[in-house]
C-alpha positions as CSV (number, residue, x, y, z in Angstrom):
1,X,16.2,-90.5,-99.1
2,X,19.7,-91.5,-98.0
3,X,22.8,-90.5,-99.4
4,X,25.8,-92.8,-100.8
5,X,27.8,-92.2,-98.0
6,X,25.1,-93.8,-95.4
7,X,24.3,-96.4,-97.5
8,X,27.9,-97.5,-97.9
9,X,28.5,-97.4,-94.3
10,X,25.5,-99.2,-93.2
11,X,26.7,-101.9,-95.7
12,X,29.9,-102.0,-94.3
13,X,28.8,-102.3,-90.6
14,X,26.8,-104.9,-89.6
15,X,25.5,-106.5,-86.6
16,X,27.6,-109.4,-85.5
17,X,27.4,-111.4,-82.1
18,X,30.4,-114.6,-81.9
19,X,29.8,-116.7,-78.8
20,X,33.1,-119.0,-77.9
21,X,32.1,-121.9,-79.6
22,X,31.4,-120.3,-83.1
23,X,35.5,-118.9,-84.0
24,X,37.4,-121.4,-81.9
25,X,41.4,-120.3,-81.4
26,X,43.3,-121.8,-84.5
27,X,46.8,-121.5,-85.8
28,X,47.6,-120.4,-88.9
29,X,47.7,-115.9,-87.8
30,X,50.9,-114.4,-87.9
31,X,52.8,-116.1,-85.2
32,X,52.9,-119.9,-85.8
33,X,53.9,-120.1,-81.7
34,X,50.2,-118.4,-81.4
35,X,46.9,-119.1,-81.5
36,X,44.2,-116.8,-83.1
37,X,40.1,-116.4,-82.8
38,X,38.4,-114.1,-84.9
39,X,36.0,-112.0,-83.5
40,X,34.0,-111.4,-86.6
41,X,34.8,-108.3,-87.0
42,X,36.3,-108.0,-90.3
43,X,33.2,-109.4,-91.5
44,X,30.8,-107.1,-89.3
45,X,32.8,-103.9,-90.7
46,X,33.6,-105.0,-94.4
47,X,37.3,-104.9,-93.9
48,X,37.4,-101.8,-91.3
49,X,38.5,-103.6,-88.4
50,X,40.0,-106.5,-86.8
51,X,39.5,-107.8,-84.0
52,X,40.6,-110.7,-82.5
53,X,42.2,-113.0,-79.4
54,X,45.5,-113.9,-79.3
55,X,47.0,-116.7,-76.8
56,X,50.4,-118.0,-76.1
57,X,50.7,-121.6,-77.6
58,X,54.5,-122.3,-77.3
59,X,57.0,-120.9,-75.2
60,X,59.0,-118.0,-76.4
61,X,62.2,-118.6,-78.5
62,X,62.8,-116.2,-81.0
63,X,60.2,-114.0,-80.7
64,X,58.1,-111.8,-84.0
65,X,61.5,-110.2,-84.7
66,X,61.8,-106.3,-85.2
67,X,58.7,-105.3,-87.0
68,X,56.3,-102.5,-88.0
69,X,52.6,-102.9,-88.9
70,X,51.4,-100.5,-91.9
71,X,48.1,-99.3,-89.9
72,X,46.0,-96.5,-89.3
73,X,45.1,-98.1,-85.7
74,X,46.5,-100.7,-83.8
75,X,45.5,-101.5,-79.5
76,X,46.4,-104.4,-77.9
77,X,44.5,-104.7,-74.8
78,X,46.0,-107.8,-72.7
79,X,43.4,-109.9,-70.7
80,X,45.3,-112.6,-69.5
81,X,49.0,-112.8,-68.0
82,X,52.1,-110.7,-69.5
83,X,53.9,-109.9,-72.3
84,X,57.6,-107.8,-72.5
85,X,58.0,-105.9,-75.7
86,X,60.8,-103.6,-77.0
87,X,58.8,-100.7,-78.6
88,X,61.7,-99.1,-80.4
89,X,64.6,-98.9,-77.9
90,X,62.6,-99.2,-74.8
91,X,61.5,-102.2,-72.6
92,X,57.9,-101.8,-71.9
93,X,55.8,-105.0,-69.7
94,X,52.6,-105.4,-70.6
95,X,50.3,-106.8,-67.7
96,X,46.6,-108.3,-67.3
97,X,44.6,-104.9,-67.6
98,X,46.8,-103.0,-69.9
99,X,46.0,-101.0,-72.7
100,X,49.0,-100.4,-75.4
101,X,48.0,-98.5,-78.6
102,X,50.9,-98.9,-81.0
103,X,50.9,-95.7,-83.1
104,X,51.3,-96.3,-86.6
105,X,55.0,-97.3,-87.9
106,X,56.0,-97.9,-84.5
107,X,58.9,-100.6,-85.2
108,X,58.9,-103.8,-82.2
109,X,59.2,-107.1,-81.0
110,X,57.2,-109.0,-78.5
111,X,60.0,-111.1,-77.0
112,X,59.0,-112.8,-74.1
113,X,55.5,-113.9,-72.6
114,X,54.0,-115.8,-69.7
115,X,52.0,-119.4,-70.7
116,X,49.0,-117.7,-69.8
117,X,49.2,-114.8,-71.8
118,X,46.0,-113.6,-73.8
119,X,45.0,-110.0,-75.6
120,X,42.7,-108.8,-77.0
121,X,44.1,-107.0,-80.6
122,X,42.0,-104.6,-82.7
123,X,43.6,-103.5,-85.8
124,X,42.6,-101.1,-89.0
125,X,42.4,-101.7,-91.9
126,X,41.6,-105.3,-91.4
127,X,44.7,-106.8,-93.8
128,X,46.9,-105.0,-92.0
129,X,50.5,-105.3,-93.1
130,X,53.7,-106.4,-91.5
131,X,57.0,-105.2,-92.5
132,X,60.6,-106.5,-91.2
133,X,62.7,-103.5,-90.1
134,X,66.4,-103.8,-88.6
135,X,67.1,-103.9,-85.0
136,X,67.3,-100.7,-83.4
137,X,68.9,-102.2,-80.3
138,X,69.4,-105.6,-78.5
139,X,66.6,-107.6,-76.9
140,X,66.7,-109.5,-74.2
141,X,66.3,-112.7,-73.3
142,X,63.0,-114.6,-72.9
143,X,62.0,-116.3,-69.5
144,X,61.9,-120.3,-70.0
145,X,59.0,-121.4,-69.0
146,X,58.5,-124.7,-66.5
């Protein structure tokens, strides 16, 4: 006989497999200047988890502004180029085979990117929130690209 508890979390985890072809990279995420593919995750995990791939679609202008994300996890993993963030007052450049985990509350702005640039982000709760906070401290400028 089972209990409640396992039964509710074999409901909310579930097998999933997404091949390339099945969740192509759209617009319409967060960042209009990215694009998104869902990884099926949030389904798999009834609202547990996110995971998806993010890629650089325009250059860099103004950046996602000084932010926070009301989360209980948050890693961005970075598969393909570079990105330069300010996590609170500090410069930090995140490279192809970096892992960041973003503690929960931590307030900052991705600023500046290469073309290339692709990660890997895996978030929870899946709706995740994002909250505008002031600017702790100046940012610098983003790299044109060409």
């Amino acid at each position: 006989m089972s209990t409640p508890a396992a039964t509710t979390s074999t409901s909310l985890n579930q097998f999933s497999h997404i091949h390339p072809e099945d969740t192509p990279f759209a617009s319409g995420g967060l960042r209009d200047f990215f694009l998104y593919r869902d990884l099926g995750i949030a389904t798999a995990t009834g609202g547990q988890v996110i995971a998806q791939l993010v890629k650089a679609n325009q250059p860099p202008e103004v950046g996602t502004g000084w932010h926070r994300h009301e989360a209980n996890f948050h890693i961005v993993i970075m598969l393909k180029g570079w990105a330069r963030f300010m996590y609170e007052d500090k410069e930090t450049l995140v490279k192809a085979g970096d892992c960041v985990h973003q503690r929960p509350g931590i307030v900052h702005f991705l600023f500046d990117y290469s073309p290339d640039m692709e990660y890997l982000e895996i978030v929870s709760p899946a709706d995740f929130s994002t909250v505008d906070m002031p600017a702790p401290c100046a940012v610098p400028s983003p790299t044109p690209w060409g």
